[in-house]
ZAMARGU-4260 file (C-alpha; in steps of 0.2 Angstrom, whole numbers, plus 5000, padded with zeros to 4 digits):
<rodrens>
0) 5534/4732/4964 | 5539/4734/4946 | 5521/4741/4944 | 5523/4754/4959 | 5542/4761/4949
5) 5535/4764/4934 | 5519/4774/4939 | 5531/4784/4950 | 5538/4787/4933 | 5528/4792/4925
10) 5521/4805/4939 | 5539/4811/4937 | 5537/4813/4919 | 5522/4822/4922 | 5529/4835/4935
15) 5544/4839/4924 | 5535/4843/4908 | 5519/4850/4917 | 5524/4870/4910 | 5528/4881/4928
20) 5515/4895/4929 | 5523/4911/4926 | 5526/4923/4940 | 5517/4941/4939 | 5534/4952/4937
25) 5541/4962/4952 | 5539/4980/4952 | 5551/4987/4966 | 5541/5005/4972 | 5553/5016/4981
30) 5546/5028/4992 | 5540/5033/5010 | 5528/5023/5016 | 5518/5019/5032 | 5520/5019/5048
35) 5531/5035/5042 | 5518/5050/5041 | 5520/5058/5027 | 5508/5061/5011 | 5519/5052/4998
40) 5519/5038/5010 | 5500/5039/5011 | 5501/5043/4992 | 5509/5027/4987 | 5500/5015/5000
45) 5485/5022/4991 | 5490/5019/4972 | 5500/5000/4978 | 5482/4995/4986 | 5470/5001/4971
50) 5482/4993/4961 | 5480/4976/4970 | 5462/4978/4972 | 5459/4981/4953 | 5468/4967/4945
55) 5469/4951/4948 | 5485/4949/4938 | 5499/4963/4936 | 5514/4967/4945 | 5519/4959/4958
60) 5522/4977/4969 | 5536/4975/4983 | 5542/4991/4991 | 5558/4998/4996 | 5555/5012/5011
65) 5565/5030/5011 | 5571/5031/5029 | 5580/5046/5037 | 5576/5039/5054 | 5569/5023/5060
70) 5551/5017/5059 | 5543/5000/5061 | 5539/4992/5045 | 5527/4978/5043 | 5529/4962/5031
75) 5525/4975/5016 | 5542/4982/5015 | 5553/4972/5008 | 5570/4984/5004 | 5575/5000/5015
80) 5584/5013/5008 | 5594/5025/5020 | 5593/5043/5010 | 5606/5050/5020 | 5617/5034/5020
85) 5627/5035/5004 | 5634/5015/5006 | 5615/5010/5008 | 5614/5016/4988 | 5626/5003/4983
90) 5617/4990/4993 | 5600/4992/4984 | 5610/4995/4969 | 5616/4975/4973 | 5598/4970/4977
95) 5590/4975/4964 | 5601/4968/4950 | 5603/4954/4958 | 5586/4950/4958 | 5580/4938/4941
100) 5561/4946/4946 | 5561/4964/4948 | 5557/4970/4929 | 5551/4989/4934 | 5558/5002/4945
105) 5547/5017/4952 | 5554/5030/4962 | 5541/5042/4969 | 5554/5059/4971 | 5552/5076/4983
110) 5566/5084/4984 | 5567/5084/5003 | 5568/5067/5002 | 5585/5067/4994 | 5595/5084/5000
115) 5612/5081/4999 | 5613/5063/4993 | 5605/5070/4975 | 5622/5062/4968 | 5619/5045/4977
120) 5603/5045/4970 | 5607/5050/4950 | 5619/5035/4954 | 5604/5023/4957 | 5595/5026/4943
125) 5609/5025/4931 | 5615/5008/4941 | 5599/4999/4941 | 5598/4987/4925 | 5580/4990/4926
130) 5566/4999/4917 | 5564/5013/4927 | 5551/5026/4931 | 5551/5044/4942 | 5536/5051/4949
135) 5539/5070/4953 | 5527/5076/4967 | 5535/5094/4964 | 5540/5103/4948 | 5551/5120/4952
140) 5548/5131/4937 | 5563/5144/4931 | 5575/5134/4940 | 5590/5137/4941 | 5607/5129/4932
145) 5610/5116/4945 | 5594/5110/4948 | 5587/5111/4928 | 5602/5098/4927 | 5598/5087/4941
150) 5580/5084/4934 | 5586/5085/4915 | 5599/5070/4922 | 5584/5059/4930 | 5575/5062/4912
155) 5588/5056/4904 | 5593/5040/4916 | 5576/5033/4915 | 5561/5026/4904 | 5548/5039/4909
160) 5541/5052/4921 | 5525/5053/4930 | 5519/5070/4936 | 5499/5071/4942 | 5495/5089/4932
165) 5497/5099/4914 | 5504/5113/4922 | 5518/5101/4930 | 5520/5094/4914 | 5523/5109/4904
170) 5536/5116/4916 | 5547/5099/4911 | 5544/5101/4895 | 5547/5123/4893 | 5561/5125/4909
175) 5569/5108/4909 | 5569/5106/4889 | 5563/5088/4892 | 5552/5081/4877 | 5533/5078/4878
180) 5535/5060/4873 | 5545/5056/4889 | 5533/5062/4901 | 5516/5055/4908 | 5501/5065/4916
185) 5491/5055/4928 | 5485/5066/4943 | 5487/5060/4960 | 5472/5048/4964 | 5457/5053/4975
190) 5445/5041/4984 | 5427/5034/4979 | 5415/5042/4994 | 5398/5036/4997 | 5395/5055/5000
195) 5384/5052/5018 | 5370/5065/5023 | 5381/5080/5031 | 5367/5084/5048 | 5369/5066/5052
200) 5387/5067/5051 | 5390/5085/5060 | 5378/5076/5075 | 5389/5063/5075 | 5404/5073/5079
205) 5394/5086/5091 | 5394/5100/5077 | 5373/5101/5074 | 5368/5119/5071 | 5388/5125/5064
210) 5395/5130/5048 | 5408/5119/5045 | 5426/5127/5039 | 5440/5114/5039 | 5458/5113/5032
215) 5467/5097/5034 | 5485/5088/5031 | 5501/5086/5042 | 5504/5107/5049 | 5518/5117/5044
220) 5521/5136/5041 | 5519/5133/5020 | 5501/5129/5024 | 5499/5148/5031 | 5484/5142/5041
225) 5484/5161/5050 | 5476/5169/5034 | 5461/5159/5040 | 5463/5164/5057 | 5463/5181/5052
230) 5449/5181/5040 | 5436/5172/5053 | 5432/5190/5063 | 5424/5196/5047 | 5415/5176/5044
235) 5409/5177/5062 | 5402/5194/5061 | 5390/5185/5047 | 5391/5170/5053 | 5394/5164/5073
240) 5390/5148/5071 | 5403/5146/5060 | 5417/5132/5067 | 5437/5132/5058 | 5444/5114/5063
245) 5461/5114/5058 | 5464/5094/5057 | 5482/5086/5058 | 5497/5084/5067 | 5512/5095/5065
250) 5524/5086/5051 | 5536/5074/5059 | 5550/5085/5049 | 5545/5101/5058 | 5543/5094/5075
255) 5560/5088/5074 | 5568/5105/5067 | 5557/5118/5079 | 5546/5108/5088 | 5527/5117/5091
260) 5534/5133/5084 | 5519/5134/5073 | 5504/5126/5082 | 5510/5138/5096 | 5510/5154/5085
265) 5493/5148/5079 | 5485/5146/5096 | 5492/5161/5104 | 5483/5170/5087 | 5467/5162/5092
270) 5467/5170/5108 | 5474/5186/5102 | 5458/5187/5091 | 5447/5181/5103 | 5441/5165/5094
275) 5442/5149/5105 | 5424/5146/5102 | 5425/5147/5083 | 5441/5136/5080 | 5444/5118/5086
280) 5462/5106/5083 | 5459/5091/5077 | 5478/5087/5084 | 5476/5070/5076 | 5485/5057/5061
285) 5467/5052/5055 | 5463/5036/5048 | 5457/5036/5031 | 5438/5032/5034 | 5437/5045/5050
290) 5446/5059/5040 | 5433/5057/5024 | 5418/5060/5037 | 5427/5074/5044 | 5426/5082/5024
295) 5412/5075/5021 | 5404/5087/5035 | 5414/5100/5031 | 5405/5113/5024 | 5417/5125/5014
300) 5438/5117/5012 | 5450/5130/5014 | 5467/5128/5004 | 5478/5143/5009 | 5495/5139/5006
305) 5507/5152/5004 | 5519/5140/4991 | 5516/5147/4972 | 5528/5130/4968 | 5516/5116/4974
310) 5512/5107/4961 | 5499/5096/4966 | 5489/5094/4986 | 5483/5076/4990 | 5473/5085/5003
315) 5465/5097/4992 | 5461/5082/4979 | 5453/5073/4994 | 5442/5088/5000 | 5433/5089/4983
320) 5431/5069/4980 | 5422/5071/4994 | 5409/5086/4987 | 5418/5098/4999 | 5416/5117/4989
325) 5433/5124/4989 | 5442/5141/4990 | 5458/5140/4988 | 5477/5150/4983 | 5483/5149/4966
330) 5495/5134/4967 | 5496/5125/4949 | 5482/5111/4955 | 5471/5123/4960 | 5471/5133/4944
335) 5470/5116/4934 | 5457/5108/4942 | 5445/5123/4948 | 5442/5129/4932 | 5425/5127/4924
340) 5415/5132/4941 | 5422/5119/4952 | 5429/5131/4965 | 5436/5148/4969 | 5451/5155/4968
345) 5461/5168/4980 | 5476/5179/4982 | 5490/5171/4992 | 5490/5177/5011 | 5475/5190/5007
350) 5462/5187/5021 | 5450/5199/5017 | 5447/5191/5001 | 5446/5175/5009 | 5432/5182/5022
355) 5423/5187/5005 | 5421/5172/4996 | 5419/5162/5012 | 5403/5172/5016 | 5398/5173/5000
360) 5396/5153/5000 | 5387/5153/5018 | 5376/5163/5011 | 5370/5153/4996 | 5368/5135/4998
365) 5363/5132/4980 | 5379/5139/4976 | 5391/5128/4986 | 5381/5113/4982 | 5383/5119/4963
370) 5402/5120/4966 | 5403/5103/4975 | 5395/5095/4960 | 5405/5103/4946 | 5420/5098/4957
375) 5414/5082/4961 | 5413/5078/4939 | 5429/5087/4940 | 5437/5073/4950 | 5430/5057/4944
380) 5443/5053/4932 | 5455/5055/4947 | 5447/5038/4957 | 5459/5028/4962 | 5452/5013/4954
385) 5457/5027/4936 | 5474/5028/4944 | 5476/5011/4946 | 5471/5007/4927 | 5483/5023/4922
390) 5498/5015/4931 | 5497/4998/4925 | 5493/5002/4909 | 5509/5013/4908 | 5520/5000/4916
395) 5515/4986/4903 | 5517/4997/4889 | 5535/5003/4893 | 5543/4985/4901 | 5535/4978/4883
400) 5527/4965/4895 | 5513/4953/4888 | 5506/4950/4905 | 5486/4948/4904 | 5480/4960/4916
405) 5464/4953/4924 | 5451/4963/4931 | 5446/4958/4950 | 5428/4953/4949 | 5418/4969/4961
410) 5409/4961/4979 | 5389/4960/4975 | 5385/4979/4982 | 5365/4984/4985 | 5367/4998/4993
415) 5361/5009/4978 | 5347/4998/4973 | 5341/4997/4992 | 5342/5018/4993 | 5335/5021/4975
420) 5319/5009/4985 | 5305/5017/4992 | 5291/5006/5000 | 5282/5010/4982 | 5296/5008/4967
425) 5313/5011/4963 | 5316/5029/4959 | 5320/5033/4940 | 5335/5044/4941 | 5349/5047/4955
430) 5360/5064/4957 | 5375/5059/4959 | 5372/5044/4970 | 5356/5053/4980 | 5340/5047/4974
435) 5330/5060/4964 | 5312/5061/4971 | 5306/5072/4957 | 5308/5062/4945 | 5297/5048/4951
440) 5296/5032/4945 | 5294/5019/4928 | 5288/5004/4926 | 5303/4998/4913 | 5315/5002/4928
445) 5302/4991/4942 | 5302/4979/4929 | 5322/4975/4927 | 5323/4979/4946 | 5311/4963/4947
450) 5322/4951/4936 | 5337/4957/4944 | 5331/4954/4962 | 5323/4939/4958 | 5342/4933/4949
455) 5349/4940/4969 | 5336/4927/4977 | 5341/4916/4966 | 5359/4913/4970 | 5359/4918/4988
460) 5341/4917/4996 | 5341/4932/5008 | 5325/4930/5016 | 5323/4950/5017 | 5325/4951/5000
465) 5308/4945/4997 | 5302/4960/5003 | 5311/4970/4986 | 5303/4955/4975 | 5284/4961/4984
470) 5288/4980/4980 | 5293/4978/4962 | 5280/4967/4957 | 5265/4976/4966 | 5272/4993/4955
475) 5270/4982/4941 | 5252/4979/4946 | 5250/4994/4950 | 5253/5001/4930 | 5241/4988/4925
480) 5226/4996/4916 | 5210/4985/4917 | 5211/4988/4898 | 5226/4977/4896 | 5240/4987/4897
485) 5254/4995/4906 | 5257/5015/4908 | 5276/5018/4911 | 5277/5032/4920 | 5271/5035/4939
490) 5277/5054/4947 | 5281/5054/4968 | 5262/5055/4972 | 5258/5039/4964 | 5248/5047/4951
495) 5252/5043/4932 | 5260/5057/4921 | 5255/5066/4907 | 5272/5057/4899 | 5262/5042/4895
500) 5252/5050/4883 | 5268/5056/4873 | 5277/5038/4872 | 5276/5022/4866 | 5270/5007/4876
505) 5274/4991/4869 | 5292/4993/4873 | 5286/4995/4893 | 5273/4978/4890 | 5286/4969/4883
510) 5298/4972/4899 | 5282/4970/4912 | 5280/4954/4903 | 5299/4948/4905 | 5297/4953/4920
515) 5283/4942/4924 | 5287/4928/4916 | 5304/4928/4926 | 5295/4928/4942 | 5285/4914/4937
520) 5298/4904/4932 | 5303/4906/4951 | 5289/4898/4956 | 5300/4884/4967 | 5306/4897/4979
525) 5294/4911/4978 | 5279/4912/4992 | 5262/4902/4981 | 5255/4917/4986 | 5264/4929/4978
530) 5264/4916/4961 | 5246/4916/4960 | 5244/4934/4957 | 5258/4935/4946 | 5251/4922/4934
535) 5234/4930/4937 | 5242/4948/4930 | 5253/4941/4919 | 5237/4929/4910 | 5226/4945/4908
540) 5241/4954/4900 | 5247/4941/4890 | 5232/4942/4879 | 5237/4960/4871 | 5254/4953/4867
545) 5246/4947/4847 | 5244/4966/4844 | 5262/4970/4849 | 5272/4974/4834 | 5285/4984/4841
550) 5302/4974/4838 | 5311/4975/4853 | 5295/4971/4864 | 5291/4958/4855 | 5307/4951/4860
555) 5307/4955/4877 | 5289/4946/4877 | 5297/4928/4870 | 5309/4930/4884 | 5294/4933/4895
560) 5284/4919/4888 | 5300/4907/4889 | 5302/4911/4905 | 5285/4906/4910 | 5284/4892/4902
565) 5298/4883/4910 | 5286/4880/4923 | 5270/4880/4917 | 5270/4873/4899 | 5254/4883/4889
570) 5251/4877/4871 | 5244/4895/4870 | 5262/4901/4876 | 5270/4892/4863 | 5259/4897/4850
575) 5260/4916/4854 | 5281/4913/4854 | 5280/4906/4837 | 5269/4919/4831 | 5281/4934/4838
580) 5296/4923/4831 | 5287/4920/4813 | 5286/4942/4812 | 5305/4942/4817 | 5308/4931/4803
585) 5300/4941/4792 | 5307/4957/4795 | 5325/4947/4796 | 5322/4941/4779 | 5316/4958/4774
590) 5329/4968/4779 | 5344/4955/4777 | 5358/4955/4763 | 5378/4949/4761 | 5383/4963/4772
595) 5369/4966/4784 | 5360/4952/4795 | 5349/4960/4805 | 5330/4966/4807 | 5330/4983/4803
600) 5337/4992/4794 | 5349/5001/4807 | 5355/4995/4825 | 5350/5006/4839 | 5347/5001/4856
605) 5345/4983/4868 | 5350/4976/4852 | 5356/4960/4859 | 5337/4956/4865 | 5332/4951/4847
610) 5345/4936/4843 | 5341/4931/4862 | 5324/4928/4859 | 5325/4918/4842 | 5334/4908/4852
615) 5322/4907/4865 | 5310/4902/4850 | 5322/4889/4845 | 5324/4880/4862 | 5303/4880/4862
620) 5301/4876/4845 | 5313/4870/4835 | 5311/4878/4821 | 5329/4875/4811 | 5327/4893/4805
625) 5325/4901/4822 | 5343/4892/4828 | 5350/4898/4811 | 5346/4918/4811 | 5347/4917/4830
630) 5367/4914/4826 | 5368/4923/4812 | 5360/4939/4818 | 5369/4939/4837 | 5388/4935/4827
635) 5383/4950/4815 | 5380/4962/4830 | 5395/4956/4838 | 5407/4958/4825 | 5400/4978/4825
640) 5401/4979/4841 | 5416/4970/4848 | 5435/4976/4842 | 5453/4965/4848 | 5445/4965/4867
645) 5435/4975/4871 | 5416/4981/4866 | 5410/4998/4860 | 5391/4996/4858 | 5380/5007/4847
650) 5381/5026/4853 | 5363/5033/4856 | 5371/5048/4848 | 5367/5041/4831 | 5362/5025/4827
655) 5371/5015/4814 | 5362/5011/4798 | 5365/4998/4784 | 5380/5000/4773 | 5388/5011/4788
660) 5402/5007/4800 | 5402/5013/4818 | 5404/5031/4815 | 5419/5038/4826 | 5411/5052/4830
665) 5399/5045/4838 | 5412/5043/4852 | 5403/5043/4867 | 5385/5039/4871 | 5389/5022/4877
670) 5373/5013/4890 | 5375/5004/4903 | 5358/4992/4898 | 5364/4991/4879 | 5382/4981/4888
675) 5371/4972/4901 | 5361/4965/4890 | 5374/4959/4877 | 5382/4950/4893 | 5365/4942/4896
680) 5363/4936/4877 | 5382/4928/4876 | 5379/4921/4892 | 5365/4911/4886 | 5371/4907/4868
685) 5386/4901/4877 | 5376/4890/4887 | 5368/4881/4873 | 5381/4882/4859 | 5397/4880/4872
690) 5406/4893/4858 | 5421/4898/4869 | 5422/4915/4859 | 5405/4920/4867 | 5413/4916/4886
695) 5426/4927/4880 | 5421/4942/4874 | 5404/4941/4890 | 5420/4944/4901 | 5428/4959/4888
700) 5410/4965/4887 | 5409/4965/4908 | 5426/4976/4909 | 5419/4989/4901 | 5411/4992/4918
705) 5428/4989/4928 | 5437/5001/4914 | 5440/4995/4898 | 5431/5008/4890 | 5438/5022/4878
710) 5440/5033/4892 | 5450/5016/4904 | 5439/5023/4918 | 5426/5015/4928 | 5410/5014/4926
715) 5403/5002/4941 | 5406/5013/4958 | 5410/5000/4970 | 5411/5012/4985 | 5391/5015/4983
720) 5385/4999/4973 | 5380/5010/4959 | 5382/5011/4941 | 5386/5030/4930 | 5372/5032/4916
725) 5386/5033/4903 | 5402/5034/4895 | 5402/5050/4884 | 5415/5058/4876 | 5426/5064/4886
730) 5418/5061/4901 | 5408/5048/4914 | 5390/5054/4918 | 5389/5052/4937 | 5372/5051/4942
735) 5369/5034/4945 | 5350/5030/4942 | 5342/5015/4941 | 5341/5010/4923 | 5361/5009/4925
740) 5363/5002/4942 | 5350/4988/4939 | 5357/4986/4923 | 5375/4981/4931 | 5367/4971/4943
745) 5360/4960/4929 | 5375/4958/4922 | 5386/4955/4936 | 5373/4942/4943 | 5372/4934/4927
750) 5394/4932/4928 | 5390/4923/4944 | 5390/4909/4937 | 5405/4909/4930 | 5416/4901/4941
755) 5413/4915/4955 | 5414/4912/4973 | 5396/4912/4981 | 5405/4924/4997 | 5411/4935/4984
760) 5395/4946/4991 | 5395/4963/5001 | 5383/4961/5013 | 5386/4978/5021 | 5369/4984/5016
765) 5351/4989/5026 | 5340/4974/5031 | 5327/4984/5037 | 5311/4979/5031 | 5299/4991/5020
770) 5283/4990/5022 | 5274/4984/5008 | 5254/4986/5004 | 5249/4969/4995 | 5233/4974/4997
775) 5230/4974/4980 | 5217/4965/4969 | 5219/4957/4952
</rodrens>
């Protein structure tokens, strides 16, 4: 009994020193929100999910609703503000200091919201004993004495203010006298599209063999949808086929004030013109994913508001995210974000310029896909998944909070990889996220599409995925020359290019022989057949590996060789291993010094491949030398490499040489492969060295993808499953080929094993078979 009292004790003792985790702290987001239709409602349930969805760890996002009526609110909404109800501003007042959570107030302000209560709600803010944050959706410039000092008041009562464009921004800070430093930029977020084919989706909805013309967003007269209407005789006389769908329900606001008014006064404008066959009401509230088809099949967005004040249109972001060419009135958004070729822009209420542009754009289909693609670059920094990164990022920095943001791990996506896949290879280059034909294909990129399929099969064991496995390696053998090597590049026809008489082929042997060797090492779980002809090919290529001096295929040979060996131990392999190794360490001792511990004389690209396969050498061999530059090398590159958390690896605008430090204004020029494949080597020096500082910075060096990059954008588009070929500059590079999708993939299998839940898998993609000649002789 004595026994039984003292061990519950000691479990006592246990419990009460065991530390309490820390709770994420609350952020209180005042605003409409849904079921209540209104954009700033839609606005906010966006930014609150992506948010949720980017981090696993930030703010702990509860929401009070502004009601002027009464909705149904779900378990979301956790606080309701009356805006006309001056005695419900003292009872959230109460709430919110009563609360030992809440750390961070965001109020997202229109100025209808608050009519009349402006006074209760100056009260609030200066009440609240909490850091506090406004988000102005509208900015009046030249305003006048009242309202200048209802703005300059909010400025004043809180920590900061968000508005969503430059223009905006300047108004605070030329009309309102508010300073720079107290005001915040992020524009109002727009969603990732996977940008479907637009016949499919016109046949879908009944509209094959129109021209699309659409405008969408909850109706009222500020949106001054007749100038359309009035424009289309002179479209039609052009263009019959032509189809205006006016998409959206009239604004709750309006119906309550006038009722139909407006939709009346349109349709009875139709009929006066005589254009029921040429304009269609989509009298719906769209859900989000019906609405983006709608734009996506849209072939020119119309933005003709009549409001010279609206600072920024969600609608109008929404159109061009998803490649919709737009023509649009000179509101502050439009001039911002149209600039640079990524639209056109018209006088307010002027219909016959409007007809001219629009026919202008059915008439050259090269142009408006040349629009849509300058717009499409002109939004990407707006994703959601940006906005998310933008907002947390402010929130921490102005509550002072320590809190360890956490990325959220992305779900497995192979849609890309799967459309960049034709029955022969994966295609080398993608526009956008559309695979470019012309550009045909590359062993190097069959090659990592390979390894990276075999890592899929792997963990998971999709049977069809087999089916990837056959075409990647039959492109390999296809390359194969009977001379013993590979060429690298292959056109649409399946005939070899003039470009391999221009480059050099080690590099591309070295990855077919990675490649290879990876398979091999699969050999447990692959079909015999497919083994055979793998060792076969890679047993005739193996023996032009000796000639190979090249220094990063001679790495990615080793690897090869390693890999291979797993399963079938070769005194031949090991010898060539040892032989590659020995020339490493020879050009290591060549070039190294007290500052520089490296094998050239300048870091460039796949740098990360070298250390890896010394100590690929040293698990073989032994050799004390190859453990010791193997950790001396790959501990130099990091610490050039790696700064506080996150990475920056070496731009491909200029190398960096001995003596040198990254050079700032290299900025940009950041791959995909070169972070893919530093994730790859820390991941296996962590596995044999169990250094806790390599775990740590492969999960910094992963983010890079997810946003922790100089630009805190994305890089990984989770919405297609493919990856951007670069961070540059000042901007992404959108086109997602396949160098940076398989790339990604690589690296995100290779975090799979990192404590990452097997069904942490998108399994949304094609499982149709390809067919697959194997036909092929060795």
């Amino acid at each position: 009994m004595k026994n039984k009292l003292n061990r519950r004790k000691r479990l006592l003792r246990q419990l009460l020193l065991k530390p309490v985790p820390k709770k994420a702290p609350q952020l209180l987001m005042i605003s409409t929100f849904p079921p209540r239709e209104c954009g700033i409602a839609t606005y906010t349930q966006d930014l609150i999910q992506a948010i949720n969805n980017k981090f696993t760890e930030s703010f702990d996002i509860k929401i009070c609703a502004l009601e002027n009526g009464k909705h149904d609110y779900d378990e979301n909404v956790n606080y309701i503000l009356e805006t006309q109800n001056p005695h419900s501003y003292y009872r959230l007042i109460q709430d919110i200091n009563a609360s030992d959570r809440i750390e961070l107030v965001v109020l997202q302000h229109e100025f209808g919201l608050f009519r009349g209560n402006e006074k209760e709600l100056l009260m609030l803010l200066q009440s609240v004993e909490k850091t506090s944050v406004v988000v102005f959706h509208t900015v009046l410039p030249k305003p006048d004495r009242e309202t200048q000092q209802y703005i300059r008041s909010i400025a004043e009562i809180t920590d900061m203010l968000i508005v969503m464009t430059q223009a905006a921004k300047k108004i605070l800070e030329d009309d309102y006298l508010i300073a720079k430093e107290k005001i915040t930029v992020i524009p109002h977020g727009t969603h990732l599209v996977e940008n479907s084919d637009k016949k499919a989706l016109k046949e879908k909805y009944g509209y094959q063999h129109r021209k699309i013309l659409s405008t969408f967003g909850l109706l009222s007269s500020g949106k001054s949808i007749e100038t359309t209407l009035k424009a289309l005789p002179f479209v039609i006389k052009q263009h019959p086929e032509t189809l205006f769908l006016i998409i959206g329900k009239t604004h709750p606001c309006v119906v309550q004030q006038e009722g139909e008014k407006y939709r009346q006064s349109l349709e009875l404008l139709i009929k006066e013109l005589q254009l029921s066959g040429n304009v269609a009401f989509v009298n719906e509230y769209l859900a989000l994913d019906t609405l983006l088809e709608y734009l996506q099949l849209t072939d020119i967005y119309l933005f003709t508001s009549k409001d010279p004040n609206q600072a920024v249109s969600g609608t109008f972001s929404y159109a061009i995210s998803c490649g919709c060419p737009i023509i649009s009135t000179p509101i502050p958004h439009a001039l911002e974000v149209l600039e640079k070729g990524a639209g056109i822009i018209i006088d307010f209420n002027d219909s016959l310029q409007l007809a001219k542009q629009v026919n202008t754009l059915l008439d050259d289909e090269l142009l408006r896909n040349k629009i849509a693609l300058n717009g499409l670059h002109q939004m990407a920094p707006t994703a959601w998944e940006n906005s998310a990164i933008a907002h947390v990022q402010l929130f921490k920095k102005i509550t002072n909070s320590n809190l360890n943001t956490q990325y959220k791990m992305p779900k497995i996506n192979l849609n890309h990889l799967r459309k960049m896949t034709t029955d022969f290879g994966i295609l080398q280059f993608s526009i956008i996220n559309h695979p470019d034909k012309d550009s045909g294909y590359t062993l190097d990129d069959n090659a990592r599409a390979l390894i990276a399929m075999c890592q899929f099969y792997r963990i998971y064991k999709i049977k069809n995925d087999l089916n990837y496995i056959n075409i990647y390696f039959y492109f390999i053998l296809f390359t194969f020359q009977e001379e013993g090597y590979f060429l690298n590049y292959v056109d649409i026809k399946k005939q070899f290019t003039e470009q391999n008489g221009s480059c050099n082929p080690e590099d591309s042997f070295g990855r077919a022989i990675w490649a290879l060797g990876y398979l091999i090492s699969m050999q447990d779980i692959i079909s015999s057949e497919l083994i055979v002809k793998a060792k076969k090919l890679f047993n005739k290529a193996i023996l032009q590996a000796q000639y190979v001096h090249s220094t990063r295929a001679m790495a990615f040979i080793i690897k090869g060789v390693y890999f291979a060996n797993t399963k079938n131990g070769n005194p031949l392999n090991i010898q060539l291993i040892e032989q590659l190794a020995d020339r490493l360490v020879q050009m290591y001792k060549h070039e190294t010094d007290d500052q520089w511990q490296w094998y050239e004389s300048y870091l460039t690209y796949a740098n990360s491949v070298l250390p890896e396969a010394m100590l690929f050498a040293w698990l073989t061999i032994r050799k004390p030398i190859y453990q010791s530059i193997a950790l001396d090398s790959f501990n130099f590159l990091l610490s050039k490499i790696f700064s506080q958390d996150a990475i920056k690896v070496i731009s491909n605008k200029g190398w960096m040489h001995n003596g040198q430090e990254i050079n700032p204004a290299h900025t940009g020029g950041e791959q995909p492969i070169d972070v893919a494949y530093t994730i790859i080597a820390l991941s296996e020096f962590y596995s044999n060295f169990n250094i806790e500082d390599y775990k740590y910075k492969m999960f910094n060096a992963f983010d890079w993808f997810l946003g922790n990059n100089h630009l805190n954008q994305i890089v990984y588009n989770p919405c297609t499953g493919g990856c951007y070929d670069g961070v540059e500059d000042h901007y992404i590079n959108l086109n997602q080929g396949a160098e940076s999708t398989i790339s990604y993939l690589m690296a995100r299998l290779t975090m799979e094993k990192y404590a990452i839940p097997k069904e942490n898998i998108n399994k949304k993609y094609s499982t149709e078979n390809i067919s697959i000649k194997n036909d092929m002789k060795i």
